[in-house]
PAZAPA-4460 file (N, C-alpha, C; in steps of 0.05 Angstrom, whole numbers, plus 32768, in hexadecimal, padded with zeros to 4 digits):
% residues 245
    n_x    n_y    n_z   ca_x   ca_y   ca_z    c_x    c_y    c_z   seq   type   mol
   868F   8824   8831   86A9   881D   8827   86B3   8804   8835     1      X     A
   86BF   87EF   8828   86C7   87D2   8830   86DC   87DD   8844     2      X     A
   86DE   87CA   8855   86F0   87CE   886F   86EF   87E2   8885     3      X     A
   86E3   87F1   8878   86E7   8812   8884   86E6   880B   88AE     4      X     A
   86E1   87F4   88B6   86E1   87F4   88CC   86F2   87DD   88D5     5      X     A
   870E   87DC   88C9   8720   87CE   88CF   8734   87DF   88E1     6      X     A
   8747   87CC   88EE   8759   87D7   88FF   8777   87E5   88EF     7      X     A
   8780   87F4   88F8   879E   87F6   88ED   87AB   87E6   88DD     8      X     A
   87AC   87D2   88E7   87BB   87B8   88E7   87B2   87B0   88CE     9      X     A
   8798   87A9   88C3   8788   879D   88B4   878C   87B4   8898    10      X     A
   878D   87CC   8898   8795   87DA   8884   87B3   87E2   8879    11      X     A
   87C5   87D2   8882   87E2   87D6   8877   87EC   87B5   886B    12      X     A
   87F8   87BC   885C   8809   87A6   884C   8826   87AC   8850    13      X     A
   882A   8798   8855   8857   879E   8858   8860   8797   8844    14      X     A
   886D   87A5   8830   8881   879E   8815   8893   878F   8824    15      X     A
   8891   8778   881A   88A8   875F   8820   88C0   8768   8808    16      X     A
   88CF   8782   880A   88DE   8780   87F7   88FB   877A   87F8    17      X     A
   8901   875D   87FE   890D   8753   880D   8924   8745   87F2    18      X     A
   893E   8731   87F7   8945   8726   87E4   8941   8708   87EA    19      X     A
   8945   8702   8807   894E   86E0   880B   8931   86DA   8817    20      X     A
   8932   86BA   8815   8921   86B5   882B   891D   86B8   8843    21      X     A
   893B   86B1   8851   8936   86B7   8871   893F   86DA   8872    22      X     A
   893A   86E8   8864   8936   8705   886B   8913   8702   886D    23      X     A
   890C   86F6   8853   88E8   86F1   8858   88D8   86EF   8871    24      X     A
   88E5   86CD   887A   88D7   86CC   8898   88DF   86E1   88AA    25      X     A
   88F7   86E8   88A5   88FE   86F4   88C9   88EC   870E   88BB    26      X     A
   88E8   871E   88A9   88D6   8734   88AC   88BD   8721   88B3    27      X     A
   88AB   8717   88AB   8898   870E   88AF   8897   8705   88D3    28      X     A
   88AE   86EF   88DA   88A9   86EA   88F7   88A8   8707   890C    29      X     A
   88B3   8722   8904   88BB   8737   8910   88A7   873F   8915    30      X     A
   888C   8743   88FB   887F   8757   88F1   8862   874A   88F1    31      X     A
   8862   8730   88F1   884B   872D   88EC   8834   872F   8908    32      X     A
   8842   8735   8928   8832   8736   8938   881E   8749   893B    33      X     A
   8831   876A   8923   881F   877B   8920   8811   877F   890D    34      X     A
   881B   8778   88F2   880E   876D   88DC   8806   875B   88CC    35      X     A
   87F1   8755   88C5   87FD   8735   88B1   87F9   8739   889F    36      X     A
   87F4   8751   888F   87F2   874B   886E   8813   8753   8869    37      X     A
   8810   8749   884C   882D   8751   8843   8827   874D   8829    38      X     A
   883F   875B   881E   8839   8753   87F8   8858   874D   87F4    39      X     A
   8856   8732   87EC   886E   8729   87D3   886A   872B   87B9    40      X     A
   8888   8747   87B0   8883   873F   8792   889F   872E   8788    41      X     A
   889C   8733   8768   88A5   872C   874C   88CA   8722   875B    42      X     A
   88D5   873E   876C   88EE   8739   8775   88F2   872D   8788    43      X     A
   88E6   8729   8797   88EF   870E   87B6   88E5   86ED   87A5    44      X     A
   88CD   86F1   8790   88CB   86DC   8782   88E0   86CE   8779    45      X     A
   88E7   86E3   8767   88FE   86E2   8753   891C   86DA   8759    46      X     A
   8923   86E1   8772   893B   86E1   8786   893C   86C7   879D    47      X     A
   891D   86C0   87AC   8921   86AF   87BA   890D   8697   87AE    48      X     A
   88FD   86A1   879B   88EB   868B   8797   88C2   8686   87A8    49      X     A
   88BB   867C   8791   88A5   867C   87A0   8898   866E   87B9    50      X     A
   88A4   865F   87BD   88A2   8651   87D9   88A9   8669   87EC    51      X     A
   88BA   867B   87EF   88B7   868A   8808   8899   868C   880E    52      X     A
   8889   869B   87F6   8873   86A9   87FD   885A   8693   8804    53      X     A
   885F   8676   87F9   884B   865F   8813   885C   8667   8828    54      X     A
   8870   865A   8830   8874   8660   884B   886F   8682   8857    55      X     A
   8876   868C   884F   8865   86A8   885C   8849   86A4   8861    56      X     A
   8834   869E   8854   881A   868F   8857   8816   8679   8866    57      X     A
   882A   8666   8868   8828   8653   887F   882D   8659   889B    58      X     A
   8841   8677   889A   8841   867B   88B4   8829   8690   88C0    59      X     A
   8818   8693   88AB   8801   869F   88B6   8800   86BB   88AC    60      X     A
   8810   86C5   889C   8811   86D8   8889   87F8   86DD   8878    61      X     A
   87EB   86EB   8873   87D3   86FB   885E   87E9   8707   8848    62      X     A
   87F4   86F8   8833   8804   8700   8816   87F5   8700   8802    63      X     A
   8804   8716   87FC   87F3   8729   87DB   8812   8722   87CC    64      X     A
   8804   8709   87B5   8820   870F   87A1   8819   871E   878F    65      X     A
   8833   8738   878F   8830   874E   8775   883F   8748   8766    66      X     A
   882D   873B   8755   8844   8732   873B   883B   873C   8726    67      X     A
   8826   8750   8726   8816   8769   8715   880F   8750   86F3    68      X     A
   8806   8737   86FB   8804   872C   86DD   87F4   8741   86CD    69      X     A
   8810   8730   86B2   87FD   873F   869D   8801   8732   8681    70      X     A
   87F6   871E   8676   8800   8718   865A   87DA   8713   864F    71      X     A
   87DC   86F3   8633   87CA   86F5   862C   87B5   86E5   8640    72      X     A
   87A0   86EE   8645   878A   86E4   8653   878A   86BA   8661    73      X     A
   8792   86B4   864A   8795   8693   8658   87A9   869C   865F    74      X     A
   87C6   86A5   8660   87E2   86A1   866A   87D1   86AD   868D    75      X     A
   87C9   86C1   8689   87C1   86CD   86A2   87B3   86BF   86B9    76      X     A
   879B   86AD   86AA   8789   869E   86B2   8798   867E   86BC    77      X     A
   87AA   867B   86AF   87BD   8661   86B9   87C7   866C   86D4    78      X     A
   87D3   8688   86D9   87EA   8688   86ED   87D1   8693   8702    79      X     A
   87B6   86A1   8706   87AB   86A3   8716   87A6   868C   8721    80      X     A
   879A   8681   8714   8795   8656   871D   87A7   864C   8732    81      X     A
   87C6   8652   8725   87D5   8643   8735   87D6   8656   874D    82      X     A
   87DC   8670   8749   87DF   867C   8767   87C0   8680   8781    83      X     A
   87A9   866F   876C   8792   8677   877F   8798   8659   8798    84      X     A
   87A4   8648   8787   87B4   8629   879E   87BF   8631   87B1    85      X     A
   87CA   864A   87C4   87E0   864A   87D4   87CC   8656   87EF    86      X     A
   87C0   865E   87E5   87B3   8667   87FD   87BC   8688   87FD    87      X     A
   87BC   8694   87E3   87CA   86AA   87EB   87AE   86BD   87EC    88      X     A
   87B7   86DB   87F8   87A1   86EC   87FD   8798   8707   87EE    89      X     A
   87B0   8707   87E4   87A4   871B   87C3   87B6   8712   87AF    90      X     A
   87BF   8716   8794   87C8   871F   877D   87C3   873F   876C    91      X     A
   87D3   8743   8763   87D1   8756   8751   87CD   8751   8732    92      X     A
   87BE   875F   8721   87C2   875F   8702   87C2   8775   86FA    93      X     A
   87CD   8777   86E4   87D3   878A   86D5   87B1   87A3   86C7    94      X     A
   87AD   87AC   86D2   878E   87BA   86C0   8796   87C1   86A2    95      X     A
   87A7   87C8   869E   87AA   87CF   867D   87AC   87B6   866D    96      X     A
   87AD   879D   867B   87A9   8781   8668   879A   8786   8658    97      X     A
   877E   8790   8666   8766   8794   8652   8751   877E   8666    98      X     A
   8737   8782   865A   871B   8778   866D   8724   875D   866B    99      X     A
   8726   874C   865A   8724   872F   8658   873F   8725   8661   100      X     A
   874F   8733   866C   8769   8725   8680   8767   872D   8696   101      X     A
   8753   8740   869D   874F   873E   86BE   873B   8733   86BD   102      X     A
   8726   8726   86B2   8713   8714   86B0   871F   86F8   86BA   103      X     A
   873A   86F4   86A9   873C   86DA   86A4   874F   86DB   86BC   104      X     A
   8757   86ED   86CC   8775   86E9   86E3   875B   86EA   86F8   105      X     A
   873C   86ED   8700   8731   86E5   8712   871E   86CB   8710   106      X     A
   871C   86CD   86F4   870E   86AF   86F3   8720   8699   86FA   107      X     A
   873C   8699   86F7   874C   8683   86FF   8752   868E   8723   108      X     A
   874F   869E   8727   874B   8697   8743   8741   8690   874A   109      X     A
   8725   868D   8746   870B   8680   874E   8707   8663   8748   110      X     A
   8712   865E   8733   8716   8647   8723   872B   8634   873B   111      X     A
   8740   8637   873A   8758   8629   8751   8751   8630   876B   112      X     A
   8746   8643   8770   8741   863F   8792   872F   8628   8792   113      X     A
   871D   8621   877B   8704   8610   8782   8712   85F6   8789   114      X     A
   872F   85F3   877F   8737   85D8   8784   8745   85D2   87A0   115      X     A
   8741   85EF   87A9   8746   85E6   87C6   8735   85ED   87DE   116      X     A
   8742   85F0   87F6   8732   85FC   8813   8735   8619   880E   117      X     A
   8740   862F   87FF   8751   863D   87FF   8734   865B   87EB   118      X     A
   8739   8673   87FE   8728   8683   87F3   8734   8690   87DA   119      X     A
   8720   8697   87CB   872E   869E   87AC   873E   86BE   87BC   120      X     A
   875C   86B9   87AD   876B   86D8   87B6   875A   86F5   87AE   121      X     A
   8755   8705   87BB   8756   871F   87AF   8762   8724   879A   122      X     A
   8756   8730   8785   8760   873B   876E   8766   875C   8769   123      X     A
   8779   8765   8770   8785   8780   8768   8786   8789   874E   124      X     A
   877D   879B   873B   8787   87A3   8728   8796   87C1   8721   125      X     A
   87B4   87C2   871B   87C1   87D4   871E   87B8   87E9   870C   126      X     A
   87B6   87FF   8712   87B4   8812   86FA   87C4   881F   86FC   127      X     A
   87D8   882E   86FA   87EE   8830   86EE   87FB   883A   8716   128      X     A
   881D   882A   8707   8831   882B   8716   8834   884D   8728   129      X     A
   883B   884E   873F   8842   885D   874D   8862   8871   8745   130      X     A
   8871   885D   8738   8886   8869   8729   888C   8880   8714   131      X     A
   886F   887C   870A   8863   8885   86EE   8859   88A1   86EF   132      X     A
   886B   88B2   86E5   8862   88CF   86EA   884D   88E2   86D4   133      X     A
   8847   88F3   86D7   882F   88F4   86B9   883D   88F7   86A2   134      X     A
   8857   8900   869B   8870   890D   868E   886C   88F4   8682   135      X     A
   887B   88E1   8696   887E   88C8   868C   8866   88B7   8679   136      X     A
   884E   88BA   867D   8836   88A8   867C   8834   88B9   865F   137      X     A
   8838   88D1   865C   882E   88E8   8643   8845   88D5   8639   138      X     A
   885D   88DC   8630   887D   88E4   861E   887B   88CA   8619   139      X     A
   8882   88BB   8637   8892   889C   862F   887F   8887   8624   140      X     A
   8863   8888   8637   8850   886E   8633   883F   887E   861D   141      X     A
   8845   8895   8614   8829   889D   85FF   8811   88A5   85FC   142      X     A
   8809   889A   8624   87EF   8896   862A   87F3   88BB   862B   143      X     A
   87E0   88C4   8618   87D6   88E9   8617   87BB   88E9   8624   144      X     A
   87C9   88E3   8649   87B0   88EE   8652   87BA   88F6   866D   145      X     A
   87AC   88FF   867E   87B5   8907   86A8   87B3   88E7   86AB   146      X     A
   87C6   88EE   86C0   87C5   88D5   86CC   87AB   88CD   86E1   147      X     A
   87A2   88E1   86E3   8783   88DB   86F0   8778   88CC   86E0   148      X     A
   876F   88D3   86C8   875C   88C8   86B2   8769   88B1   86AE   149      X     A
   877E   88AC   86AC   8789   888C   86A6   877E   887A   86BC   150      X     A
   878E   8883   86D4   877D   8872   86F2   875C   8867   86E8   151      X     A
   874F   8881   86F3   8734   8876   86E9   872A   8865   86D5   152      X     A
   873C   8868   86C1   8732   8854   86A7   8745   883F   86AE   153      X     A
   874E   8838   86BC   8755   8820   86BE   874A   8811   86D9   154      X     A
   8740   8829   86F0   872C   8822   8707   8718   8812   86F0   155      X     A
   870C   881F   86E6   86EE   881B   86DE   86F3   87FC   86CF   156      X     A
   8703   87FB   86BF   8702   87DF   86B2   8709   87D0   86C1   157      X     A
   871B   87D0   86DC   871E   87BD   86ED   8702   87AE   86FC   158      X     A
   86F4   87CB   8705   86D6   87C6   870C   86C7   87B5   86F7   159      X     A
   86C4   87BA   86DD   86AF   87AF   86D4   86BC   878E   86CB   160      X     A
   86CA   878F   86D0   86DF   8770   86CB   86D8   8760   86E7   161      X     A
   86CA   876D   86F5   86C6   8760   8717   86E1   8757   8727   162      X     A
   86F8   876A   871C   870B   876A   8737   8701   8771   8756   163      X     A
   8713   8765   8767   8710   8773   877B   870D   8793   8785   164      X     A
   872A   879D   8781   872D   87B6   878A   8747   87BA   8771   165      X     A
   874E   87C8   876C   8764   87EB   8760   877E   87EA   876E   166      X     A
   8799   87EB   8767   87B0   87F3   8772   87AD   881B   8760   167      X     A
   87B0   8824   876E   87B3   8843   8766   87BE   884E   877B   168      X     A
   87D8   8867   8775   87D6   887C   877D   87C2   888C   878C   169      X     A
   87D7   8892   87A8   87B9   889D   87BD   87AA   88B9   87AE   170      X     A
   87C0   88C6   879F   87B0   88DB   8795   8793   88D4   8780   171      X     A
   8793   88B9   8775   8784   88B6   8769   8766   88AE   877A   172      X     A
   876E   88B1   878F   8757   88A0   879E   873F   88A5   8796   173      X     A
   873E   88C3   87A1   8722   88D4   879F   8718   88D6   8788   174      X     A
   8725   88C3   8774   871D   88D1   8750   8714   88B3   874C   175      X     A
   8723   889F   8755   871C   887C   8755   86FB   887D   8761   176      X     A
   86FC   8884   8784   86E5   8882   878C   86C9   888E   877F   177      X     A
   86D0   88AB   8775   86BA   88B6   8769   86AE   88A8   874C   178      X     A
   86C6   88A0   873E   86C0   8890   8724   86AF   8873   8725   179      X     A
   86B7   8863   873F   86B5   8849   8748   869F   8842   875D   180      X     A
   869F   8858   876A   8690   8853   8787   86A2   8841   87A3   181      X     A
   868F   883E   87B3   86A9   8834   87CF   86A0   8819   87C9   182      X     A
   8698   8802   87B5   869C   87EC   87BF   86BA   87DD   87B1   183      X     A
   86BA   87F3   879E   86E0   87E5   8797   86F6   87E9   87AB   184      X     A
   8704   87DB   87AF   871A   87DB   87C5   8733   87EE   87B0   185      X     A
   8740   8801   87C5   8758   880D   87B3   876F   880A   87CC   186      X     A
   8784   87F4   87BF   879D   87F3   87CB   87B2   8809   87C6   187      X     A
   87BB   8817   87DA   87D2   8830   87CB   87F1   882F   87DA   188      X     A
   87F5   8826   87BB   881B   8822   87C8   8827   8830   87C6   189      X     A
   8842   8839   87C4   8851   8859   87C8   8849   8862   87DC   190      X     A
   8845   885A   87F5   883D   8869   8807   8856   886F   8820   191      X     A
   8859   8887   8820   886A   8890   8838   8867   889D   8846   192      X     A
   8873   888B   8861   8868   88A4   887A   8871   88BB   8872   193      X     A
   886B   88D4   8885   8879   88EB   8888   8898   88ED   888D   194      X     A
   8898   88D9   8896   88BB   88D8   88A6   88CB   88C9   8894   195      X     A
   88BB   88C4   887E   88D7   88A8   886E   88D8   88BB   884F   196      X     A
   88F3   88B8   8845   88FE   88B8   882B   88E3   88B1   8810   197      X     A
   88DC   88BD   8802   88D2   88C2   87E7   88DA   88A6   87D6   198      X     A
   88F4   88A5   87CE   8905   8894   87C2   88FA   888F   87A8   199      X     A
   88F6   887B   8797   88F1   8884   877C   88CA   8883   8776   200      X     A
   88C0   888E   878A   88A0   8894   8788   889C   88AA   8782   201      X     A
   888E   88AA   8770   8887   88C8   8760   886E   88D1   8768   202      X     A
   8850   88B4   876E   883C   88C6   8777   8839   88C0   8793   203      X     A
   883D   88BE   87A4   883F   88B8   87C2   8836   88C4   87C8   204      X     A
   8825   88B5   87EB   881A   88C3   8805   881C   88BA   880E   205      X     A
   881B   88C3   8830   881E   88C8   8844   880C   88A9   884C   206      X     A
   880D   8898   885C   87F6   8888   8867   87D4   8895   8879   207      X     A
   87E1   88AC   8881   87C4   88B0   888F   87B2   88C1   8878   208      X     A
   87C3   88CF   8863   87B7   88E2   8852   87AB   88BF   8845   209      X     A
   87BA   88A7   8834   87A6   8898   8832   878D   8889   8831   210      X     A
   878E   888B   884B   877E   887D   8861   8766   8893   885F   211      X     A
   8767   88B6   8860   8754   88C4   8862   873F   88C2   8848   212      X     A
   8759   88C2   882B   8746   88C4   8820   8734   88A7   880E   213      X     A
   873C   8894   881F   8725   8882   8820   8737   8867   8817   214      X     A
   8753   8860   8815   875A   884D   8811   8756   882A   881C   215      X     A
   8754   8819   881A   8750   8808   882A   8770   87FC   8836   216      X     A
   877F   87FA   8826   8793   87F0   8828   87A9   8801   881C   217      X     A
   87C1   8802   882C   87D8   880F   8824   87F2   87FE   8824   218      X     A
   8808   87FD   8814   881A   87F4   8811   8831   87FB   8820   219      X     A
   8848   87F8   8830   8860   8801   883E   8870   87EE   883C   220      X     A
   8883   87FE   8830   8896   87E8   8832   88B9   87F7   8841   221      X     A
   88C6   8807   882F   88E5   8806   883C   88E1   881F   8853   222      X     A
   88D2   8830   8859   88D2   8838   886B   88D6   8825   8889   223      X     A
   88C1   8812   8884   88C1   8801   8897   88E2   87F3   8891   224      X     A
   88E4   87E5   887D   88FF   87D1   8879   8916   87DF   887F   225      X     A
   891B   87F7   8880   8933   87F7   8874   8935   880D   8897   226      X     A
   891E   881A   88A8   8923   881A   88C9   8933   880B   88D1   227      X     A
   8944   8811   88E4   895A   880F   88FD   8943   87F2   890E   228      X     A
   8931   87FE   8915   8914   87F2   891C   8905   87F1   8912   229      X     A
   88FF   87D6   8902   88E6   87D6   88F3   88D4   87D8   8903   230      X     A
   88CF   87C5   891B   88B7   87C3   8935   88A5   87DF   8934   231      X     A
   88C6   87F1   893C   88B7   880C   8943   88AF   8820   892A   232      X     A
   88BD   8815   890D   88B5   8820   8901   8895   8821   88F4   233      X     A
   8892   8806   88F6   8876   87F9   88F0   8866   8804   88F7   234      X     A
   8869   8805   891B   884E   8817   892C   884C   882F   8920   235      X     A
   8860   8840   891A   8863   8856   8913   884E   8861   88FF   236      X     A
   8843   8846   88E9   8835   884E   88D1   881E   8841   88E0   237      X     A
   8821   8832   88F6   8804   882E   88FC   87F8   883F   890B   238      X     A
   8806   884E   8917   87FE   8865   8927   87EE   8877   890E   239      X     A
   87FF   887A   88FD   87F9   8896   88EA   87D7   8880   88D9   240      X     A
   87D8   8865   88DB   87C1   8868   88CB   87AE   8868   88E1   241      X     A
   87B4   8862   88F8   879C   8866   890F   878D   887D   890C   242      X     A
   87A6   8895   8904   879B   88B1   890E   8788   88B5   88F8   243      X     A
   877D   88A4   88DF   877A   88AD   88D3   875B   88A3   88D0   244      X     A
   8755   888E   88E0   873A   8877   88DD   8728   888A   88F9   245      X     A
***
């Protein structure tokens, strides 16, 4: 399994879910001694603009923009291009685009990194949101199936599209890995310690339960943000994924 012999540190991402810029740096200057990945999405974009997230990267930041693209295949393939220029370290796309827009959101990574020093970003493909309950996925989206079976079918086309790795639900892990095998990477956000608030995550875990059952990367975000002490809150999840490697 990819990474499997990385440090703590190397398996957490900090939700930058932030509004201003200088809320950006000062999390990043605070945080980045213990971590350096982070993910900016759609809302600190949208609120402070994309320049925060170079400068997060210029100060030595590892950023994942989650901006979950998703339209028609060139629209997709234009905006991978431009974001493979920044030096950034993942992106997200949407898996339900369909095969030929996560085709086309990694070939333009590959494509614009070539025009620089700059390694093509990791490619994430989401299969369905953390928010998204099965109730929901049956009634509202239509989709008449478990939300297991959706994951996987949207693991599997991410794979044969030559994404990187899967954003899924930790519950989905063990159903991703068995469908997929361990060389796809699965990022899992909704993740909360034991000690922090639920808040509007429907399929959530724990970071060490994560981490056990084979995740590479986990997402945290307001547990950490929204601590008295982030510092100490931080260790806190690095402790719990230590216990878990």
């Amino acid at each position: 399994m990819k990474n499997a012999n990385q440090s703590p540190s190397d398996r957490l991402i900090i939700a930058a879910d932030v509004r201003t810029r200088d809320e950006a740096t000062l999390l990043t200057e605070e945080l980045m001694p213990l971590c350096r990945q982070f993910k900016v999405g759609c809302a600190l974009i949208c609120s402070a603009g994309f320049n925060v997230a170079i400068e997060m990267t210029k100060m030595g930041a590892s950023v994942l923009i989650d901006l979950k693209l998703h339209d028609i295949p060139n629209t997709v393939y234009e905006a991978s291009f431009a974001l493979s220029k920044y030096g950034i370290w993942a992106l997200t796309v949407h898996a339900c685009g369909g095969l030929e827009m996560i085709k086309a959101c990694i070939l333009g990574t590959r494509n614009g990194a070539m025009e620089t020093s700059y390694k093509p970003p990791l490619v994430f493909a989401v299969t369905l949101l953390t928010s998204i309950s099965e109730q929901q996925l049956n009634d509202e989206l239509q989709v008449k199936t478990s939300v297991s079976e959706y994951v996987v079918t949207m693991a599997k086309l991410a794979k044969l599209a030559g994404a990187d790795g899967v954003v899924a639900s930790g519950r989905e892990i063990n159903d991703v890995r068995e469908a997929c095998g361990n060389d796809l990477l699965i990022l899992v956000p909704g993740v909360r310690p034991s000690w922090a608030a639920a808040d509007d995550q429907r399929r959530y875990i724990t970071p060490a339960e994560a981490i056990k059952r084979g995740a590479n990367y986990i997402i945290v975000g307001r547990p950490i943000l929204r601590a008295e002490n982030r510092r100490d809150a931080l260790m806190r999840v690095l402790d719990e994924i230590a216990s878990a490697i």
